[in-house]
C-alpha positions as CSV (number, residue, x, y, z in Angstrom):
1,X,33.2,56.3,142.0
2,X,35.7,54.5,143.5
3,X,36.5,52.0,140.8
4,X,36.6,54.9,138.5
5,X,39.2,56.5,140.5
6,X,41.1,53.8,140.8
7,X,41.0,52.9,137.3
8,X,42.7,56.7,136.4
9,X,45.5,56.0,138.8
10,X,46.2,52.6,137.1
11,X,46.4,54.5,133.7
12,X,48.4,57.4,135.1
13,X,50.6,54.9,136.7
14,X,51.5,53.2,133.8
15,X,51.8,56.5,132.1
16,X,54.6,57.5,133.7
17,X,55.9,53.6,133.5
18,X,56.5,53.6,129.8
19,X,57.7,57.3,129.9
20,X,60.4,56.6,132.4
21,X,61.3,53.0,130.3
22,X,61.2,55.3,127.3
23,X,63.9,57.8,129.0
24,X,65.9,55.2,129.9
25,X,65.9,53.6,126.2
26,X,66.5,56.9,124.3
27,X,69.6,57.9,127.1
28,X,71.1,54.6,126.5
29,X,70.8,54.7,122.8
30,X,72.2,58.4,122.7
31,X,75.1,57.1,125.1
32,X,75.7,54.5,122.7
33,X,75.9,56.2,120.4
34,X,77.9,59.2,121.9
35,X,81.8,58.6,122.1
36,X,83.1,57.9,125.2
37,X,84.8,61.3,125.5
38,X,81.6,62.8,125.8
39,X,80.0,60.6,128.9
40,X,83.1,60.6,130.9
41,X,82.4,62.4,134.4
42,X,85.9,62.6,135.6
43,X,86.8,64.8,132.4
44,X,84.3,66.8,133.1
45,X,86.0,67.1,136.9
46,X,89.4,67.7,135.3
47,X,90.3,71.2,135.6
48,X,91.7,72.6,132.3
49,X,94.7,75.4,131.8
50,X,93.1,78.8,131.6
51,X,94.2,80.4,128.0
52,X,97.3,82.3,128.1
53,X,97.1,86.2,128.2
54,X,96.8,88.1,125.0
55,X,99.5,89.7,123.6
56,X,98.8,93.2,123.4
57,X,98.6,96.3,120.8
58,X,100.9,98.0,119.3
59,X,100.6,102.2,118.5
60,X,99.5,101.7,114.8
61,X,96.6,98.9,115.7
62,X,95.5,101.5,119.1
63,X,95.1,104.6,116.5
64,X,93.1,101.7,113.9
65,X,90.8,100.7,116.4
66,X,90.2,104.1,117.3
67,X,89.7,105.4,113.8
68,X,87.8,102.7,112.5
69,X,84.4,103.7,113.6
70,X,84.8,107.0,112.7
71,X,86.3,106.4,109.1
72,X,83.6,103.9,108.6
73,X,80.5,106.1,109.4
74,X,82.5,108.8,107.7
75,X,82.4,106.8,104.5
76,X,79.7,104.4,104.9
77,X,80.2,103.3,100.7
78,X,84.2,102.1,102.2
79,X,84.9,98.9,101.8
80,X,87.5,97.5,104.8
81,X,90.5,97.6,102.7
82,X,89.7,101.2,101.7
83,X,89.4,102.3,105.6
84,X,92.6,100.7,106.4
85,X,94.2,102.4,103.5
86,X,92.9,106.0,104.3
87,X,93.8,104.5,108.2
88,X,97.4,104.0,107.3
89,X,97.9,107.5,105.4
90,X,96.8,109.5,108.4
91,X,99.5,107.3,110.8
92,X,102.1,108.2,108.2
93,X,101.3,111.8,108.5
94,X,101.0,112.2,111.9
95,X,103.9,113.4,113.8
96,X,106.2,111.9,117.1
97,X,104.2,114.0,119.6
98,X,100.6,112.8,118.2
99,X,101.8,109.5,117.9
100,X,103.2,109.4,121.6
101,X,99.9,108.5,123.1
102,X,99.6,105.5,121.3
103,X,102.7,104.5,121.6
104,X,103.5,104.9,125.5
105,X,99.7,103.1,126.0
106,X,101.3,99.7,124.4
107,X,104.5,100.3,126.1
108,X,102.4,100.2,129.0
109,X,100.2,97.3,128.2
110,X,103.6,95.4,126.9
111,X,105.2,95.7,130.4
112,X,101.6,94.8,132.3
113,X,101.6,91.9,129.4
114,X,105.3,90.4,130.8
115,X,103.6,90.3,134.0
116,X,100.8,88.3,133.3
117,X,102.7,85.9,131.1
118,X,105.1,85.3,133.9
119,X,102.4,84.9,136.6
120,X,100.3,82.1,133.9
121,X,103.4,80.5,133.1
122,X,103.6,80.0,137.2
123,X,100.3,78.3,137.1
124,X,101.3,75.8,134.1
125,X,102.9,72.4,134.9
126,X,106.2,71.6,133.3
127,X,104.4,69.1,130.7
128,X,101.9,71.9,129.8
129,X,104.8,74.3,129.2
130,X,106.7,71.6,127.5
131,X,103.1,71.7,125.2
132,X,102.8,75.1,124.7
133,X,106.5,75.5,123.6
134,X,106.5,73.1,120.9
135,X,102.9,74.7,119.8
136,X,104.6,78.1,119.9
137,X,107.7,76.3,117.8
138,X,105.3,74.8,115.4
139,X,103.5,78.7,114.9
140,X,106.7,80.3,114.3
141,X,107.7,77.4,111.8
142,X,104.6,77.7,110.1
143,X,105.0,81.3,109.4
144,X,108.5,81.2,108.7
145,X,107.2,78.7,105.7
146,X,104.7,81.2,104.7
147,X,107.0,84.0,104.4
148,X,109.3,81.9,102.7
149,X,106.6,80.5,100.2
150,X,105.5,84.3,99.1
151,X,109.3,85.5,98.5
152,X,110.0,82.4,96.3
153,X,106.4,83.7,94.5
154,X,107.6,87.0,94.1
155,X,111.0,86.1,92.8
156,X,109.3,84.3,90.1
157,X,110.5,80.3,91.3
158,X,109.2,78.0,88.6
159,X,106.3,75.8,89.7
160,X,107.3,72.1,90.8
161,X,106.5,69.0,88.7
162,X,102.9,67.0,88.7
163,X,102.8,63.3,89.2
164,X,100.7,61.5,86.4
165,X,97.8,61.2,88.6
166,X,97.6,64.8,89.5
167,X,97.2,65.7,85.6
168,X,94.9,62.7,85.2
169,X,93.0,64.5,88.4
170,X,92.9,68.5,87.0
171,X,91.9,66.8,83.5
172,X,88.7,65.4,84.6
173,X,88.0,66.8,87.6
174,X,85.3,68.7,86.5
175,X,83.4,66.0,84.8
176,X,83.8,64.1,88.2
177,X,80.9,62.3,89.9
178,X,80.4,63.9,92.8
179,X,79.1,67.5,94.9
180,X,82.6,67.9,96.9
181,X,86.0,67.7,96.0
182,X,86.4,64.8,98.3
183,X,83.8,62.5,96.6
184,X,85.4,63.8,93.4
185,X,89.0,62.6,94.5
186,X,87.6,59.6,96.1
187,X,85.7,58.4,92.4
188,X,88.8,59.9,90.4
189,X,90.8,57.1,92.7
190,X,88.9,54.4,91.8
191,X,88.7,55.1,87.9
192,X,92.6,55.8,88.2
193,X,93.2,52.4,89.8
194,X,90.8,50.4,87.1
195,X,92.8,52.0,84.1
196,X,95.4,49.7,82.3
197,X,99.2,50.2,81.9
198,X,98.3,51.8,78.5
199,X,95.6,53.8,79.1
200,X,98.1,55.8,81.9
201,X,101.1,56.1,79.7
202,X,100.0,59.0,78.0
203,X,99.8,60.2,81.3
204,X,103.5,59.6,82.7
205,X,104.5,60.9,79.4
206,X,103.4,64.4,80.6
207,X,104.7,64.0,83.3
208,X,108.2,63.5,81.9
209,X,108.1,66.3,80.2
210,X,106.7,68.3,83.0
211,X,109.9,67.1,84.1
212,X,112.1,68.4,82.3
213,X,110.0,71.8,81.7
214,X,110.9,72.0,85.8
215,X,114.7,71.3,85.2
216,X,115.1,73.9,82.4
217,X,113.3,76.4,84.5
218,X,115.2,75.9,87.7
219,X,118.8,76.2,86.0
220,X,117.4,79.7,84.1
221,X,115.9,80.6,87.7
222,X,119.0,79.4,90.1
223,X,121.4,81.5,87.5
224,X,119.1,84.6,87.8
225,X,119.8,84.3,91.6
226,X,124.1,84.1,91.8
227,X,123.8,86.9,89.8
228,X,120.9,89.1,92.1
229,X,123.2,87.8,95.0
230,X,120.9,85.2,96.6
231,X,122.6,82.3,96.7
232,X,121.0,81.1,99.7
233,X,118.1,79.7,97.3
234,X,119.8,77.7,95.4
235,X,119.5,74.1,96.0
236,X,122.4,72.0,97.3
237,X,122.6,69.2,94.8
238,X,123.0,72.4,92.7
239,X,125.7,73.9,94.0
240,X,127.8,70.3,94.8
241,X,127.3,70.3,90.7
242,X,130.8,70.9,89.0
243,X,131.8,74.1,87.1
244,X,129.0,75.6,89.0
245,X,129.8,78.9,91.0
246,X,128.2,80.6,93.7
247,X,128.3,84.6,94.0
248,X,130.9,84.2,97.2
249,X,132.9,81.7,94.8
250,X,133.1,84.6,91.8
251,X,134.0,87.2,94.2
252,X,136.4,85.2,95.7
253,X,138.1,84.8,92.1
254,X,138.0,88.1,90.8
255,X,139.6,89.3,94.2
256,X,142.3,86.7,93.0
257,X,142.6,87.6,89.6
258,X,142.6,91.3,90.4
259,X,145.7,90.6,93.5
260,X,147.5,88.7,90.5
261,X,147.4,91.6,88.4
262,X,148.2,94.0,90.4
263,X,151.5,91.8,91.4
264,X,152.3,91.9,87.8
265,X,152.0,95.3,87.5
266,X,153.9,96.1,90.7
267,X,156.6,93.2,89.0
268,X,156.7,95.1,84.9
269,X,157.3,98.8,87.1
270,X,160.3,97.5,89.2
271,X,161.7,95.7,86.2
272,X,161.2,99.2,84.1
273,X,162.6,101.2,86.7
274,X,165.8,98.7,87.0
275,X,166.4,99.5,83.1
276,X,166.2,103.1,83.4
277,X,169.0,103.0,86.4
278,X,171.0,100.9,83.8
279,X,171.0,102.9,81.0
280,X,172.0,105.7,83.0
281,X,174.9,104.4,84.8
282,X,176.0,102.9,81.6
283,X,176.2,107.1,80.4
């Protein structure tokens, strides 16, 4: 028996041999695999900014949230557009006194929300707050173009030209190789870049005249705004243009012409009345 027993050690020994060796193998493929972001310990020791504090709720959002469940299980065929809707009638309706508890609760949370901003600011250093406010710059930058992008949409501002590649691309885009539109672009590239010089004229002769579609459309468009007062949307090579005239530029000359006629008028009275004392001394 002994033999035997010693035999199943040997085995079980090397066993555990070739699983340890194969541990080893697989961790240092993975790590070799793995960036070295990912096997760093002294990240992981690095202690990282806790998230700023949430900005809180305002009345409106307090009554939503609370009116929400209700509405929904109220109306269980609603959609979520529909519940804000019937939502945002009720806050209209509702009076000062049954808004006041809504409105005093994000009073409240405002003031306890100035508090805990000051107190996380207090634990930032100054290159994380130097961070955040160029984030916080960036946000307000990106909404600003946002906003801006809608109101030019709404006012009807004529869509900007295409370069010849871009019409090549919404041509045959859909007869593209390729499941995603990045393998499309990507094969798109490489059939653009293998066409001749004559194959792609037809090609920047669209987008000539795309062009001078966009001109025509922008002097129509910039007109329609002097005369709805928004001159701030004009473009400056526009208005540098001569024998062009901004709304504050037409005021400013009809509140000339208008002084000038009213001096004449004042001038052709004076003169009248200087006749009439004339011809009456002259009795």
């Amino acid at each position: 028996m002994a033999p035997f027993s010693l035999m199943t050690a040997g085995v079980s020994w090397l066993a555990k041999s070739f699983s340890v060796l194969s541990c080893t193998s697989s961790l240092a493929r993975c790590t070799s695999v793995l960036p070295a972001t990912y096997i760093n310990p002294v990240r992981c020791l690095c202690v990282q900014p806790s998230p700023p504090p949430k900005r809180p709720l305002n009345g409106y959002l307090r009554y939503f949230m609370q009116q929400k469940p209700l509405v929904s299980r109220n109306n269980p065929d609603y959609k979520l557009g529909d519940v804000t809707k019937m939502i945002a009638r009720e806050w209209r309706a509702m009076g000062t006194e049954q808004k006041r508890p809504f409105e005093e609760a994000a009073l409240r949370a405002r003031e306890q929300f100035k508090v805990e901003v000051k107190k996380y600011e207090a634990t930032l250093t100054s290159g994380q707050l130097l961070q955040q406010t160029l984030e916080k710059k960036r946000r307000i930058a990106k909404r600003k173009a946002i906003r801006k992008k809608r109101e030019l949409n709404t006012l009807g501002k004529p869509k900007g030209t295409r370069a010849p590649f871009n019409i090549y691309w919404a041509e045959h885009f859909e007869e593209a190789q390729g499941t995603t539109m990045q393998a499309k672009m990507i094969f798109l590239s490489e059939v653009w870049k293998k066409m001749t010089s004559q194959q792609k004229q037809v090609y920047y002769q669209l987008a000539e005249d795309d062009q001078i579609r966009y001109k025509n459309e922008m002097k129509v468009w910039e007109q329609h705004m002097m005369e709805i007062g928004r001159p701030d949307l004009i473009r400056a090579s526009t208005k540098k243009r001569p024998g062009v005239k901004t709304a504050a530029a037409t005021k400013a000359t009809k509140k000339v012409t208008a002084t000038g006629k009213s001096k004449t008028t004042k001038k052709k009275t004076k003169s009248s009345s200087e006749k009439t004392v004339r011809t009456t001394n002259k009795r």
